[in-house]
C-alpha positions as CSV (number, residue, x, y, z in Angstrom):
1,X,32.4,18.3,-7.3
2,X,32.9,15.2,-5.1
3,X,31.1,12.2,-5.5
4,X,28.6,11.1,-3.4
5,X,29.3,8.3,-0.4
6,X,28.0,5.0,-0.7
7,X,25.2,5.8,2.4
8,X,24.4,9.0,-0.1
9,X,23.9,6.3,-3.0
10,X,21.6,4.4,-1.2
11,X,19.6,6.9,0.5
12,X,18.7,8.1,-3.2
13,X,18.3,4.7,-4.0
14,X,15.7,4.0,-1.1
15,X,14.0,7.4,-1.8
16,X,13.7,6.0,-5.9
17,X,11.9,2.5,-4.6
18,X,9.5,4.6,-2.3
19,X,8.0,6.8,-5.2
20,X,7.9,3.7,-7.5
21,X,5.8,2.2,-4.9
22,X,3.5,5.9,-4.1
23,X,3.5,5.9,-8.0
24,X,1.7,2.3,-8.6
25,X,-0.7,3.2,-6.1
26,X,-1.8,6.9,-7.7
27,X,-2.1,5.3,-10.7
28,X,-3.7,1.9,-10.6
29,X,-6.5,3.7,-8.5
30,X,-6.4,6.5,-11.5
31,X,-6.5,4.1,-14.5
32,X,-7.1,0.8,-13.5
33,X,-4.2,-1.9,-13.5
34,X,-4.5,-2.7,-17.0
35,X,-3.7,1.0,-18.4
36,X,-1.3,1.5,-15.9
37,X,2.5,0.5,-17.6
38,X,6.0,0.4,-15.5
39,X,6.8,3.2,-17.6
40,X,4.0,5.2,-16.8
41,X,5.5,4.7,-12.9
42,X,8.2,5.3,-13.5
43,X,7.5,8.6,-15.1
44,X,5.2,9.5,-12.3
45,X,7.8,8.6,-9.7
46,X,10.4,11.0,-11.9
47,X,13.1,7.5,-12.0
48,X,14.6,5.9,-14.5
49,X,12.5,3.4,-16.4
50,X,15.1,0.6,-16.4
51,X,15.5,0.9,-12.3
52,X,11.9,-0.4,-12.2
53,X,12.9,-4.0,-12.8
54,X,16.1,-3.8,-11.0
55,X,13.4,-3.1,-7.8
56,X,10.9,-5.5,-8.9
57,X,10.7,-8.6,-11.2
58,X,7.1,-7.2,-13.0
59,X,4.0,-4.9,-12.8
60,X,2.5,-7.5,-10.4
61,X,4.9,-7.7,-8.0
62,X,5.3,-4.1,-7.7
63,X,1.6,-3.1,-7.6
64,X,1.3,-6.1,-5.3
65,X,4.3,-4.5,-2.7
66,X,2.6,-1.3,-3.5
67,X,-0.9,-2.0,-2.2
68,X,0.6,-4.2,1.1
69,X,2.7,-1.4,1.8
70,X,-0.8,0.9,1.5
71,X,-2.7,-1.7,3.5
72,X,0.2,-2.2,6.2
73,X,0.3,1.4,6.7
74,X,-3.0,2.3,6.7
75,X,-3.6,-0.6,9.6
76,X,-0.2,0.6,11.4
77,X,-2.2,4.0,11.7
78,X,-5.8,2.6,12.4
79,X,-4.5,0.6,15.5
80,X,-2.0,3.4,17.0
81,X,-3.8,6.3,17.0
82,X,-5.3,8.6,19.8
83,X,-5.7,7.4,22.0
84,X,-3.5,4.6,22.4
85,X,-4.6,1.6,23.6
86,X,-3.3,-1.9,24.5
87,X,-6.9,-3.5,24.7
88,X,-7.1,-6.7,22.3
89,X,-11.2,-6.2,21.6
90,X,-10.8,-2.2,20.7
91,X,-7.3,-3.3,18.5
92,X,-9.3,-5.9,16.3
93,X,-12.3,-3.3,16.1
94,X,-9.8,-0.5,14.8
95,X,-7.6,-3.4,12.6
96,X,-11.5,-4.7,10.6
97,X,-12.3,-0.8,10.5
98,X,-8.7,0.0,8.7
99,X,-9.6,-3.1,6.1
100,X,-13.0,-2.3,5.3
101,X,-12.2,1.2,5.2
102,X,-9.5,0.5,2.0
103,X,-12.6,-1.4,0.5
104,X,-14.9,1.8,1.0
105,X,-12.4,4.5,0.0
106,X,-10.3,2.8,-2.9
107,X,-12.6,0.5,-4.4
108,X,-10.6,0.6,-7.7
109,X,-7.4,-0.5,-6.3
110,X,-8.3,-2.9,-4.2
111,X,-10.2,-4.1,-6.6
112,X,-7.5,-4.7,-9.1
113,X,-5.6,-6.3,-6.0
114,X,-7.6,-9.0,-4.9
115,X,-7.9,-9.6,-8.5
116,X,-4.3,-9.8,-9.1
117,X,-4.1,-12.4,-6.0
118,X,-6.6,-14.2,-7.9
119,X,-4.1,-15.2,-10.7
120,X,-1.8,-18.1,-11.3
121,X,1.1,-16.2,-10.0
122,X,-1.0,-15.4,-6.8
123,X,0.8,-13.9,-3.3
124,X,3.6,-12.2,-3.9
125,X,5.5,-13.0,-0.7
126,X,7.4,-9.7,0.0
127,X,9.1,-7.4,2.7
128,X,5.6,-5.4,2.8
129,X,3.4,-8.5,2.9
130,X,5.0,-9.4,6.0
131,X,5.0,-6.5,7.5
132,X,1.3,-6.7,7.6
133,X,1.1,-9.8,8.3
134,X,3.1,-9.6,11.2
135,X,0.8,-6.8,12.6
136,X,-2.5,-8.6,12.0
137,X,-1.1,-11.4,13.9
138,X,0.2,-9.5,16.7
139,X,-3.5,-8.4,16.6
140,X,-4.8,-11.8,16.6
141,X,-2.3,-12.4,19.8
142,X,-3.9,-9.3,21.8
143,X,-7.7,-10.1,21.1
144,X,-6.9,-13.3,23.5
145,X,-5.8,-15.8,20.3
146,X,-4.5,-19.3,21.9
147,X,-4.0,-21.2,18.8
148,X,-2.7,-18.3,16.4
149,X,-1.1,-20.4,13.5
150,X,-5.3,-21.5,13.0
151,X,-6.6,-18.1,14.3
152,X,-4.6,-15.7,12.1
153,X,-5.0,-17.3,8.7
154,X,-9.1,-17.4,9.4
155,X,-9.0,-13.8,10.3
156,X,-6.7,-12.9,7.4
157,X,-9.2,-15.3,5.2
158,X,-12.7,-13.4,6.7
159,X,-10.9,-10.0,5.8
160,X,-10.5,-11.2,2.4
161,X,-13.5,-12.3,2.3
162,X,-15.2,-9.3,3.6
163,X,-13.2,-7.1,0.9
164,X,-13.9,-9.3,-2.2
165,X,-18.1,-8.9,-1.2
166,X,-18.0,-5.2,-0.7
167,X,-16.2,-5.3,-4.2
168,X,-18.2,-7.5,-6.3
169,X,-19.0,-5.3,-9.2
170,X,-22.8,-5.2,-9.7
171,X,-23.8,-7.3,-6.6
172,X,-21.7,-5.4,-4.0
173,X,-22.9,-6.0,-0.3
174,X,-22.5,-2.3,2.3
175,X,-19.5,-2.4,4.2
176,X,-21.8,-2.0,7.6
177,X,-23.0,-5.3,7.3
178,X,-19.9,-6.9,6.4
179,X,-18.6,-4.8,9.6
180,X,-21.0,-6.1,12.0
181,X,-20.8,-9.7,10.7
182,X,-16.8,-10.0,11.7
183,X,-17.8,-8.1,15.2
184,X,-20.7,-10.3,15.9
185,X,-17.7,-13.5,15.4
186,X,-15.3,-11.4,17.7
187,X,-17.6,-10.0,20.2
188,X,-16.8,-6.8,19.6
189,X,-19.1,-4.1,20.5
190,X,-20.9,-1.4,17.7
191,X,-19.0,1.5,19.1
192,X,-15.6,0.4,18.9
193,X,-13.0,0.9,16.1
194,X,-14.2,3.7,13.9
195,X,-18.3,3.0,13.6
196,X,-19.4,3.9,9.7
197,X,-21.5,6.8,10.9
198,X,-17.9,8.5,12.5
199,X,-16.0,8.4,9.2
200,X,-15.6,11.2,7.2
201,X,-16.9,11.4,4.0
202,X,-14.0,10.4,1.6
203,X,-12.9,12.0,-1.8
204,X,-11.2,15.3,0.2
205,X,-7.2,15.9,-0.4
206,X,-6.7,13.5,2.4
207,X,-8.4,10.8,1.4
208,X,-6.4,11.1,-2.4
209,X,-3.0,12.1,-0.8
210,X,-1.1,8.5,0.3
211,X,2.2,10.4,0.6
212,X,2.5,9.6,4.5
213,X,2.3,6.3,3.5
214,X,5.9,6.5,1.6
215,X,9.3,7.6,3.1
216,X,10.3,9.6,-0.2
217,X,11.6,12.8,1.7
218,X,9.8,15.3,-0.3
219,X,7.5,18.1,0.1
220,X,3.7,17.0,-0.9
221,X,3.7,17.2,-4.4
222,X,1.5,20.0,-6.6
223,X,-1.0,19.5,-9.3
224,X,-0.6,17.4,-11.9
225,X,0.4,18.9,-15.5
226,X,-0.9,18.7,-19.1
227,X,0.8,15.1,-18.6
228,X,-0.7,13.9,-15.9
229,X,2.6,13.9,-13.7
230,X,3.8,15.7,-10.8
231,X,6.7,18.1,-11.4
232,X,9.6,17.3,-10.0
233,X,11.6,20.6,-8.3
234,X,15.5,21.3,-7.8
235,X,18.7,20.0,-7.4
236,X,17.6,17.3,-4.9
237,X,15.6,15.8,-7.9
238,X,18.5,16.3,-11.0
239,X,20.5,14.3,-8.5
240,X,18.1,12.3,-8.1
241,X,17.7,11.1,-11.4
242,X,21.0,11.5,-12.2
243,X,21.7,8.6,-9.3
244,X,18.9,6.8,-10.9
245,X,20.3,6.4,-14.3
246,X,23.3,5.8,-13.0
247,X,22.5,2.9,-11.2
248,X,20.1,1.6,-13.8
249,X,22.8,1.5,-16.5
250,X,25.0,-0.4,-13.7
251,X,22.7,-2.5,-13.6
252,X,22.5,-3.5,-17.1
253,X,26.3,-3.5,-17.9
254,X,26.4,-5.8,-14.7
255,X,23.8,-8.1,-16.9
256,X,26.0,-8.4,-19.7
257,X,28.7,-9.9,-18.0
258,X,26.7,-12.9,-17.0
């Protein structure tokens, strides 16, 4: 058997960092942050268990690149689906909607989240982060924004906002009200966006399934076992952690030379 090319490599390697990130996701909204481990991930995303740090420095940086890449996703498919528009009022509408809706539907993970933000270590600054932040500013631009570097960070600051009171455990306030609070700042009308009396009720197999979020190339995954993991099928997966390993323990011979 040949090896495989260097592109082949990486394309396994890029598929590996996608289920680590669908992997924190499942889980922390599962178990909670705390009972989550990187090995428990890294099981779940079928990798090797010392590829997790070569990725990421720590379970808070990967949870945190996990959950921006949820939320940057989730408000890339809020503001471009049908129908399409290019109207700054209905964007903002749709980009508040996507927000609050993370709040409503994953109340555990984004609880954990703003939580994690909340320690000393605080914003992890990665590719995923930006990404998001580059598409709520580009919202910000549209709704008519003529001084953006003071309008974006307010707006990013109200969404926070809006999600750490509809997450306050015991004293939570409705996501409606929060809803028509940021409108009545953006004059945005009741009927824009996704109103709350339009969204379907979540908990169905959509709602739980994040996969479309994450470019790992496989087929939706089946029921969990005994274990609580997915099976991993076929070749494409052996070589997949067979690539995994290999890289892993390239990476630590490649740390004993320092």
């Amino acid at each position: 058997m040949s090896p495989r090319s260097a592109s082949v490599n990486e394309e396994l390697r890029r598929r590996s960092r996608e289920r680590l990130l669908q992997a924190a996701v499942e889980l922390v909204s599962e178990r909670g942050y705390d009972a989550t481990t990187l090995g428990d991930i890294a099981d779940r995303a079928g990798s090797a268990r010392g590829l997790v740090s070569y990725y990421f420095p720590g379970k808070r940086h990967l949870v945190q690149s996990a959950v921006h890449r949820l939320m940057h996703r989730t408000l890339e498919e809020a503001l471009e689906r049908e129908p399409r528009t290019d109207d700054g009022r209905e964007r903002m509408a749709r980009a508040i909607d996507g927000i609050l809706g993370l709040a409503r539907d994953r109340p555990v993970l984004m609880r954990q989240h703003m939580a994690g933000i909340l320690e000393a270590e605080g914003f992890v600054q990665c590719p995923e982060q930006q990404r998001l932040s580059h598409l709520l500013r580009d919202t910000m631009a549209r709704h008519g924004s003529t001084e953006l570097d003071a309008d974006y960070p307010m707006m990013r600051s109200l969404l926070m906002g809006a999600v750490y009171a509809a997450l306050v455990p015991g004293a939570p306030m409705q996501v409606p009200v929060l809803r028509a609070e940021l409108f009545k700042r953006y004059r945005l009308d009741w009927d824009m966006g996704m109103p709350p009396e339009a969204v379907p009720r979540p908990g169905g197999a959509d709602e739980a399934d994040v996969s479309r979020f994450f470019a790992t190339d496989q087929r939706p995954a089946g029921p969990l076992d005994a274990n609580g993991q997915r099976p991993v099928e076929g070749r494409h997966a052996n070589g997949q952690r067979q690539a995994d390993r290999q890289h892993a323990n390239g990476r630590r011979a490649a740390d004993r030379q320092k």
